[in-house]
Backbone as CSV, one residue per row, in Angstrom:
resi,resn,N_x,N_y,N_z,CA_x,CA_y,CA_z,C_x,C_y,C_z
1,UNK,75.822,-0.450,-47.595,74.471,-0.904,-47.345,74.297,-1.228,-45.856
2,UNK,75.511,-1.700,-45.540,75.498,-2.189,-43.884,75.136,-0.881,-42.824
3,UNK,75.491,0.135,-43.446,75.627,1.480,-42.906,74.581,1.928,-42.675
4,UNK,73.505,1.982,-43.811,72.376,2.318,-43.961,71.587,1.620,-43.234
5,UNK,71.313,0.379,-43.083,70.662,-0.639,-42.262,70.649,-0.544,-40.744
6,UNK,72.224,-0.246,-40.510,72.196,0.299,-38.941,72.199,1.352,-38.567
7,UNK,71.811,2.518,-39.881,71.344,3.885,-39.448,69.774,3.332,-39.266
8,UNK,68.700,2.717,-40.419,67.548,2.416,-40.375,67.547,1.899,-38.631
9,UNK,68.328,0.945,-38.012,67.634,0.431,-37.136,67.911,0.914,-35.906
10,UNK,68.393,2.067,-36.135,68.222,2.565,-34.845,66.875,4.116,-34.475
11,UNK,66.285,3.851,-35.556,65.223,4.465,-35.825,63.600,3.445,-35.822
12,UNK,64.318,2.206,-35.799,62.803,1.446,-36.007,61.877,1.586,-35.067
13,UNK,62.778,1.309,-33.747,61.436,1.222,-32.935,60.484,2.645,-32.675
14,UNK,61.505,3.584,-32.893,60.543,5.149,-32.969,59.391,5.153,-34.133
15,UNK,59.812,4.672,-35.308,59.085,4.602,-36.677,57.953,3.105,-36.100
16,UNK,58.444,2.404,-35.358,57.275,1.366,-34.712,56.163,2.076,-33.757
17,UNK,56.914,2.570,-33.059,56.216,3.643,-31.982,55.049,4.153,-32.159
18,UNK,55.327,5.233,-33.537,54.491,6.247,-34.494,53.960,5.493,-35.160
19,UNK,53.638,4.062,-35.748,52.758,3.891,-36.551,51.767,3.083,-35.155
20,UNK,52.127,2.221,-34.137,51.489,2.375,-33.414,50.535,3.183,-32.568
21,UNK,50.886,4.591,-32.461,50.000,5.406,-31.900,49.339,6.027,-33.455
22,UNK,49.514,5.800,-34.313,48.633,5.695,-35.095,47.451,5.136,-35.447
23,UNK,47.661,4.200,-35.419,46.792,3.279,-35.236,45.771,2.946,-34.267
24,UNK,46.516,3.342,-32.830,45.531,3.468,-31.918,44.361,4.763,-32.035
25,UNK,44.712,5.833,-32.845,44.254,7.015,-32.809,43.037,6.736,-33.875
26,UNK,43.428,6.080,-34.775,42.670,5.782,-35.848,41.378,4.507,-35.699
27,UNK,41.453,3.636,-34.521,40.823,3.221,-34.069,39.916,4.226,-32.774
28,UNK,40.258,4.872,-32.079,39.973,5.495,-31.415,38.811,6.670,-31.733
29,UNK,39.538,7.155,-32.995,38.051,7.822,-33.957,37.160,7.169,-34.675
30,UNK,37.331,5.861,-35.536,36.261,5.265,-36.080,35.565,4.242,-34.855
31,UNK,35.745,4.636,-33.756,34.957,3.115,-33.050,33.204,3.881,-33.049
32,UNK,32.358,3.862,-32.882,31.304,4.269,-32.664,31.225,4.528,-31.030
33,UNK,30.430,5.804,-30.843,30.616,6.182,-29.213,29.330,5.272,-28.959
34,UNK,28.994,4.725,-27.539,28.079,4.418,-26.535,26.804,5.189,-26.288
35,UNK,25.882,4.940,-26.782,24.949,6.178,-26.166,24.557,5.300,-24.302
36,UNK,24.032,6.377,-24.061,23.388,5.743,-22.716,22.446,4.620,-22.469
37,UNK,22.919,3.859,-21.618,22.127,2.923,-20.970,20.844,3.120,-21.625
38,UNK,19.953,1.731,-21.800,18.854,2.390,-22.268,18.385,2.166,-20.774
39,UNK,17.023,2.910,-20.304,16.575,3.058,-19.192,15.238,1.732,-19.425
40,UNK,14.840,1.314,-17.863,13.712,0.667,-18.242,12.684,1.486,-17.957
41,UNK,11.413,1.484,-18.997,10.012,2.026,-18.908,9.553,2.468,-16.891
42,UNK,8.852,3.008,-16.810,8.693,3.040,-15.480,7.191,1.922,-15.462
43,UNK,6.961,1.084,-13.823,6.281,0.354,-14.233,5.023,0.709,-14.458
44,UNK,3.940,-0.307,-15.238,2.542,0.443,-15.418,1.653,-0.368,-14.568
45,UNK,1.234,0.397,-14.142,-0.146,0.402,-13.252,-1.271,-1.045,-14.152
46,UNK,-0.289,-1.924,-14.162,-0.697,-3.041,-14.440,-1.431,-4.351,-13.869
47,UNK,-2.234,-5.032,-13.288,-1.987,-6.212,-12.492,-1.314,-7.362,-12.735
48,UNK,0.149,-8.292,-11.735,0.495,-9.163,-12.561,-0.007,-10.654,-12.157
49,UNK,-0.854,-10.371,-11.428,-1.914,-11.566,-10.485,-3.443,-11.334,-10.202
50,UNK,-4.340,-12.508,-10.788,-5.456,-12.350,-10.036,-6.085,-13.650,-9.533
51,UNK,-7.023,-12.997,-8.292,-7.597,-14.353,-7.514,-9.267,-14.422,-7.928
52,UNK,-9.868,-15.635,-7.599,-11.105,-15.661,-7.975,-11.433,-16.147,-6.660
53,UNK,-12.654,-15.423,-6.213,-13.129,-16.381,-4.576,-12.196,-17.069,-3.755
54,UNK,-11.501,-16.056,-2.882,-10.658,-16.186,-2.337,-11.021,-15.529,-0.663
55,UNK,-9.782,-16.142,0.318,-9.736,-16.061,1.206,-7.967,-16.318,1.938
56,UNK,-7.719,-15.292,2.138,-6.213,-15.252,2.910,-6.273,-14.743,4.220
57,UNK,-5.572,-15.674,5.091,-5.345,-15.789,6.787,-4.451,-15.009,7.160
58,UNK,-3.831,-14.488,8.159,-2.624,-14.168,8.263,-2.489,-14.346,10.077
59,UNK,-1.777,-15.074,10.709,-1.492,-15.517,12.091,-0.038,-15.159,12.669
60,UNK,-0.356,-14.554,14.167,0.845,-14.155,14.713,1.399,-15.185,15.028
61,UNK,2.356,-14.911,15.978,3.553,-16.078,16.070,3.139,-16.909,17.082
62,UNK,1.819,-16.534,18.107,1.349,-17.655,18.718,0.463,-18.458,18.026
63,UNK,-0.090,-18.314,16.887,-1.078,-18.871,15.959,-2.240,-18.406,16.116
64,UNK,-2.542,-17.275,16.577,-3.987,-16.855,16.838,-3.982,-15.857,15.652
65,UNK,-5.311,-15.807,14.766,-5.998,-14.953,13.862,-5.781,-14.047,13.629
66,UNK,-4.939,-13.199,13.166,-4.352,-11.951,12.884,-5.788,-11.097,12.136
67,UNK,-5.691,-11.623,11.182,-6.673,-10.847,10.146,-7.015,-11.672,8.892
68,UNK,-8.489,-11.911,7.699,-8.597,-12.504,7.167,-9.174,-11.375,6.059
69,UNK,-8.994,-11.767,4.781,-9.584,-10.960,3.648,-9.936,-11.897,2.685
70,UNK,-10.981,-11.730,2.540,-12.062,-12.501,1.728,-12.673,-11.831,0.668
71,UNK,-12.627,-11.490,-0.976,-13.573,-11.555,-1.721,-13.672,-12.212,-3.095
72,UNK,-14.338,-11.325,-3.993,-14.913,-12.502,-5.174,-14.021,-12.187,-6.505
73,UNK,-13.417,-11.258,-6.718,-12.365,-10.757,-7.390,-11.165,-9.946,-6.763
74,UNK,-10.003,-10.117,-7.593,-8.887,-9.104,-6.651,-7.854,-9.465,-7.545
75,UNK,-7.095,-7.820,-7.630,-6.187,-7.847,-8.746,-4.433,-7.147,-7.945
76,UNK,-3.913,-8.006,-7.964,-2.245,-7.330,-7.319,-1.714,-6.503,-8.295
77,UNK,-1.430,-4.856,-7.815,-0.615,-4.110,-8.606,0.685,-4.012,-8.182
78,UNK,1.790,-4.751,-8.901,3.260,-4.909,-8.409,3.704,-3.034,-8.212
79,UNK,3.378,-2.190,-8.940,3.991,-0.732,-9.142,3.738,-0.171,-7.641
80,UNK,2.947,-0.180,-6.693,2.471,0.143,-5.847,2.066,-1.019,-4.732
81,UNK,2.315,-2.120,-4.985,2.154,-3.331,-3.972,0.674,-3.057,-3.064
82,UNK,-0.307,-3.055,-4.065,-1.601,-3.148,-3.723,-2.539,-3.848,-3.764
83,UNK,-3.537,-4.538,-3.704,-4.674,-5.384,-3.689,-5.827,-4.408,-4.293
84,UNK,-6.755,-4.915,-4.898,-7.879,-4.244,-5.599,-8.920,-5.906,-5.348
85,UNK,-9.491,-5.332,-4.502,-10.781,-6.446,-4.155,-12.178,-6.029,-4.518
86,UNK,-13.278,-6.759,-5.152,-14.496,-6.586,-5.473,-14.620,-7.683,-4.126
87,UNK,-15.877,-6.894,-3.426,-17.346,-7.491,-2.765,-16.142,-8.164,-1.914
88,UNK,-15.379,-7.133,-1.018,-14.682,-7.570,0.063,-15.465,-7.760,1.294
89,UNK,-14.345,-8.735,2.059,-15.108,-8.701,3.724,-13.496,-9.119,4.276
90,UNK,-13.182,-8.018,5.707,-12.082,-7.971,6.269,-12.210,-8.181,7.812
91,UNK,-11.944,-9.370,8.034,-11.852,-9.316,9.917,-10.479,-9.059,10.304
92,UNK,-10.429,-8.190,11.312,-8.610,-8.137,11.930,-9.316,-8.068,13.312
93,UNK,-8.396,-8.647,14.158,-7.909,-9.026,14.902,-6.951,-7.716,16.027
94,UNK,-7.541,-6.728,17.085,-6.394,-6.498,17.743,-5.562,-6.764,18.318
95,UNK,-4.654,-6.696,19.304,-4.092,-7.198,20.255,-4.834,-7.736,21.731
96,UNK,-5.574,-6.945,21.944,-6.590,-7.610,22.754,-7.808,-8.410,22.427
97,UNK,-7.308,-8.676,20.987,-8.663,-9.100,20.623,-10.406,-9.344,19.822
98,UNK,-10.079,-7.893,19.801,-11.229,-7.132,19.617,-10.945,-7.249,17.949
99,UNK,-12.506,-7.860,17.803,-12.749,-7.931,16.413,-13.433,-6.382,15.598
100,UNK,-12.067,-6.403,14.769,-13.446,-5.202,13.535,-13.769,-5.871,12.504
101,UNK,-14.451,-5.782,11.690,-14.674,-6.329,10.256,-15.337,-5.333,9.368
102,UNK,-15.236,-5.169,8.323,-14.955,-4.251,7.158,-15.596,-4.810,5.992
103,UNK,-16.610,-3.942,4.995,-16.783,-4.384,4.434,-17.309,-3.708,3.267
104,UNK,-17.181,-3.886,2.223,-17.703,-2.759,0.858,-17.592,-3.189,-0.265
105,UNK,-18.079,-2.794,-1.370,-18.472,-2.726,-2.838,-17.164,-3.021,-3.191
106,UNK,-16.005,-2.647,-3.159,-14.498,-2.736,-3.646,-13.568,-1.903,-2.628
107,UNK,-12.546,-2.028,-2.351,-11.487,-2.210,-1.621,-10.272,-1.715,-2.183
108,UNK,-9.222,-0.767,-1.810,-7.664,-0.719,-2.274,-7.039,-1.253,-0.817
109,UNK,-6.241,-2.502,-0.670,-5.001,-2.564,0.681,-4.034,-2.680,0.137
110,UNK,-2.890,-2.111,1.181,-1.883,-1.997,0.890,-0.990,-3.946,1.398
111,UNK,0.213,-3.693,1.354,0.479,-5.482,1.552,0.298,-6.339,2.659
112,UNK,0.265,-5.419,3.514,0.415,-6.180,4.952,-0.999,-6.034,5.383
113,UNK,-2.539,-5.557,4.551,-3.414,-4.944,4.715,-3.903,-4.004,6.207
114,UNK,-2.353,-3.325,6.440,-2.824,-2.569,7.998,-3.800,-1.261,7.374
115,UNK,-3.580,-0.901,5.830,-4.495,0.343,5.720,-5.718,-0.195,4.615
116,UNK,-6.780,0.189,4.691,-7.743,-0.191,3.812,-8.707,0.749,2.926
117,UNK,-8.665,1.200,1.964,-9.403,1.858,1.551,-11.084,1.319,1.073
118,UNK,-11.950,1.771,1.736,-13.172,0.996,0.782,-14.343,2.179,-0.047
119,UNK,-14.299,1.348,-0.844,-15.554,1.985,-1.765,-17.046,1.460,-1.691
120,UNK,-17.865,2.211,-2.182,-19.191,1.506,-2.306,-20.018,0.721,-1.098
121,UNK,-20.887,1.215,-0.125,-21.700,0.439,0.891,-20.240,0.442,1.478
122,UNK,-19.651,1.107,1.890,-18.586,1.088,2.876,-19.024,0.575,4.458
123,UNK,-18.662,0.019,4.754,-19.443,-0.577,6.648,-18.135,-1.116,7.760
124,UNK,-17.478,-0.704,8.582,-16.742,-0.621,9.455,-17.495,-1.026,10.824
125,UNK,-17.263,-2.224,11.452,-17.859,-2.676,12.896,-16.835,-3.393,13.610
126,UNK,-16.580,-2.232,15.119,-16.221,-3.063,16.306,-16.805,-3.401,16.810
127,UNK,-16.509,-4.962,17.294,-17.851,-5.799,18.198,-17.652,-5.277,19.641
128,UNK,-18.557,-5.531,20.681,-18.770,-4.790,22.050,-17.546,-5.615,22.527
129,UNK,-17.375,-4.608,23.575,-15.899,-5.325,24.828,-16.328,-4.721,25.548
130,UNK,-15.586,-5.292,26.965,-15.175,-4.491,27.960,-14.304,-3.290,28.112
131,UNK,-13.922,-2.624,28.645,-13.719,-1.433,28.959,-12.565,-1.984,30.144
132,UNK,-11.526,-1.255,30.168,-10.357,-1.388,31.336,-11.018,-1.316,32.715
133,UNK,-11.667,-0.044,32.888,-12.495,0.921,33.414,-13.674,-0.031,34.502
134,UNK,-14.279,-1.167,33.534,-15.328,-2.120,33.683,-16.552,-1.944,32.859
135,UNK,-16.989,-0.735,32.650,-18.001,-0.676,31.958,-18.566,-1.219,30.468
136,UNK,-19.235,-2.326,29.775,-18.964,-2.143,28.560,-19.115,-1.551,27.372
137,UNK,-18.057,-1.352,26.097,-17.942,-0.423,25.338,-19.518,-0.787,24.102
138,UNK,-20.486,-0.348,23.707,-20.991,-0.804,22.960,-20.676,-0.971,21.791
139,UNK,-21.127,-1.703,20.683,-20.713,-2.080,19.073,-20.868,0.069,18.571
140,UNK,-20.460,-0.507,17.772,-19.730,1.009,17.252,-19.419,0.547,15.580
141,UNK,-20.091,0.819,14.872,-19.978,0.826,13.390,-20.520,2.235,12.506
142,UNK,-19.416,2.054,11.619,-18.757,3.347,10.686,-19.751,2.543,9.106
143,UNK,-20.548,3.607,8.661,-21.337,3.552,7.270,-20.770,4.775,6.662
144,UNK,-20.817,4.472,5.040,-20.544,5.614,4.104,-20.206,5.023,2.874
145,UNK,-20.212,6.176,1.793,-19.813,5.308,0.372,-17.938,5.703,0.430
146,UNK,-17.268,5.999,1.265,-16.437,5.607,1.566,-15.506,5.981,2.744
147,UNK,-14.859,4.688,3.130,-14.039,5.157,4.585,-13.171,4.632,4.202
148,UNK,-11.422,5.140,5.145,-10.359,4.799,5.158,-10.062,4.368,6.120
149,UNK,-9.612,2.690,6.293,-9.526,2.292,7.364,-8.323,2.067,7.800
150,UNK,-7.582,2.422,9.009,-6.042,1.759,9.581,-6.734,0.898,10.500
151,UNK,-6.240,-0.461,9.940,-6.514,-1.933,11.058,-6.034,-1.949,12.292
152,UNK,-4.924,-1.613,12.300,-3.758,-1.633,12.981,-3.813,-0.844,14.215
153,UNK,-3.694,0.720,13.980,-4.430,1.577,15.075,-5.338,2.166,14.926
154,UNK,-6.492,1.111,14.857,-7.715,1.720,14.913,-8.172,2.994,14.520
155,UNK,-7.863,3.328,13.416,-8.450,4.750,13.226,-8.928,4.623,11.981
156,UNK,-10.044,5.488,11.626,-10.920,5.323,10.606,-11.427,6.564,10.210
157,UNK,-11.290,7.255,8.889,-11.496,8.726,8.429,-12.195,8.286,7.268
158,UNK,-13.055,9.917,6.779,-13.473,9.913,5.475,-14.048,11.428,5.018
159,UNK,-13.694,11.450,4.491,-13.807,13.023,3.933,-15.239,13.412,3.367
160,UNK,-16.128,12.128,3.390,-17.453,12.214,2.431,-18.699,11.963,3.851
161,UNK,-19.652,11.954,3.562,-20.628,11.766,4.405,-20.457,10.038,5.109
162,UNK,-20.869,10.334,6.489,-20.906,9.082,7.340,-21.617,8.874,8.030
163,UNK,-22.442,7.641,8.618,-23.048,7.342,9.633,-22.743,6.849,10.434
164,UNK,-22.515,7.070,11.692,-22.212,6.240,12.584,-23.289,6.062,13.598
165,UNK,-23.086,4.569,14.121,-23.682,4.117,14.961,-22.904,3.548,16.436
166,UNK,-23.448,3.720,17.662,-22.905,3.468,19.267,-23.984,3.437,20.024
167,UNK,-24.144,1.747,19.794,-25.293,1.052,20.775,-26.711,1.580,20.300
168,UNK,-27.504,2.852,20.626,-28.989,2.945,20.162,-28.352,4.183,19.857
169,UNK,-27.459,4.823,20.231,-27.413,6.071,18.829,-26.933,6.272,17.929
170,UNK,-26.985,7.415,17.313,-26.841,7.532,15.547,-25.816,8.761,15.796
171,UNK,-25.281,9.291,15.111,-24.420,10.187,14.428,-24.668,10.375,12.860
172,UNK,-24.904,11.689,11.986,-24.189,12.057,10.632,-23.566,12.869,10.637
173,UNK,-22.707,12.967,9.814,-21.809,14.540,9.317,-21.017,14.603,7.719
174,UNK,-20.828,15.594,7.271,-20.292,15.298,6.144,-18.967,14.713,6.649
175,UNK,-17.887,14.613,7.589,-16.838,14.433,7.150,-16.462,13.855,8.302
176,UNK,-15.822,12.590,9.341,-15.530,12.440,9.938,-14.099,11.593,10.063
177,UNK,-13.484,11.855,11.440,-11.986,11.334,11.767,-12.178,10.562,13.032
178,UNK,-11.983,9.039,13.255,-11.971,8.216,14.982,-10.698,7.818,14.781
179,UNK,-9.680,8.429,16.247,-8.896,7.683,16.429,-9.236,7.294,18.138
180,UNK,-9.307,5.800,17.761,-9.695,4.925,19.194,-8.521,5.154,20.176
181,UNK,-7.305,4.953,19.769,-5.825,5.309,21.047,-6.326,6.493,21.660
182,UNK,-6.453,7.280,20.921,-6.274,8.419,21.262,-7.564,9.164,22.004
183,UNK,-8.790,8.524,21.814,-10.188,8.582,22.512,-10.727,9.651,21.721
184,UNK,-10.483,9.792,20.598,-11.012,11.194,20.251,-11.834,11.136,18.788
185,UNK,-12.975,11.949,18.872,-14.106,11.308,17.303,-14.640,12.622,16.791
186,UNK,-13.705,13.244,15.559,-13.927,14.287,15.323,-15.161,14.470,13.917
187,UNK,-16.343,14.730,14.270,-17.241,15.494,13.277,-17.414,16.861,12.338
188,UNK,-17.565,16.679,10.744,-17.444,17.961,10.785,-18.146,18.297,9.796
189,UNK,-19.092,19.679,9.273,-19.659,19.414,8.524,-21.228,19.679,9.138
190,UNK,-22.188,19.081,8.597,-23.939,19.221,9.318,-23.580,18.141,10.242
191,UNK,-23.568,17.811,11.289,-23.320,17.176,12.085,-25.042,17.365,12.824
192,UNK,-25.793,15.785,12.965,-27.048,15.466,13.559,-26.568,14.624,14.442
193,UNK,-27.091,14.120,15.548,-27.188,13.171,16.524,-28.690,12.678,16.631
194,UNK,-28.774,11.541,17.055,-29.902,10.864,17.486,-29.518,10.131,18.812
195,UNK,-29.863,10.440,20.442,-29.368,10.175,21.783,-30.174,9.683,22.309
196,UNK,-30.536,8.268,22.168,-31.524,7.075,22.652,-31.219,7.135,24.541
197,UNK,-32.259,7.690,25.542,-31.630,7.286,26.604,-31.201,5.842,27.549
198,UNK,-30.490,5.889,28.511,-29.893,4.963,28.627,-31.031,3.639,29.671
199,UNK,-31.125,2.468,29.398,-32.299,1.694,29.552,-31.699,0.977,30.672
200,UNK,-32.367,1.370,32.416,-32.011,0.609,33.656,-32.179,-0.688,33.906
């Protein structure tokens, strides 16, 4: 019997071995596989904030007036980090100064509001300045049922009909592009003028 026992045990740990990788194998097929991550929804064009009669400042680092946006409803879309304003009014502030203010039926800005989209009674006005030059620049305001405004560098487009106004004259066209840096005010479309002469 002794014989047998120390034939058995020099076989155990192999016969341990094999029921071990048995076992692992047998766990290995009944575990259930992983499906994938579930993904999250993409976000929806939801708002997760709104203001009622409101007014937000925004000031550079010397404390002077950057830009202010003011209206009577406004809804934040987190998916796109946008503003949706009813019966807006927008003053900014350039670097020199020079006030525009903005104003329309409803509004899309983006966060930092340097771009502005407006809808409805759309109205865009730079107030008069001086000129480097000396001469001064007259008020200059952009009408239409809608313009796209950049605060920032002054430029202002719209693909739909516009009026513009500079001092006693008029401008229409279906489609116009101003970029102020750049000095250049492209019309396009039926393009009318009205050229008030100049009063000594």
């Amino acid at each position: 019997m002794r014989a047998i026992w120390d034939r058995l045990s020099l076989y155990l740990p192999v016969i341990l071995m094999g029921l071990l990788a048995l076992g692992t194998y047998w766990l290995v097929r009944s575990t259930p596989l992983l499906g994938p991550a579930p993904q999250e929804p993409p976000p929806r064009h939801e708002p997760d904030y709104l203001m009622r009669k409101f007014s937000v400042k925004t000031f550079d680092a010397a404390g002077r007036l950057k830009s202010e946006v003011a209206g009577t409803d406004a809804r934040h879309y987190p998916d796109n980090n946008t503003l949706e304003i009813d019966l807006v009014r927008i003053r900014s502030f350039n670097p020199e100064g020079r006030l525009t203010v903005a104003t329309a039926s409803q509004a899309l800005i983006n966060s930092d509001a340097s771009e502005v989209q407006l809808y409805g009674k759309a109205r865009v006005v730079r107030a008069a300045a001086l000129s480097q030059s000396g001469p001064a620049e007259p008020e200059l305001e952009f009408r239409g049922e809608y313009l796209h405004a950049f605060m920032l560098t002054e430029r202002i487009k719209s693909p739909q009909p516009v009026e513009l106004i500079r001092g006693n004259d008029r401008f229409w066209a279906d489609m116009m592009d101003f970029d102020k840096p750049g000095h250049v005010l492209l019309l396009n479309g039926h393009v009318k003028g009205l050229l008030q002469p100049a009063l000594k």
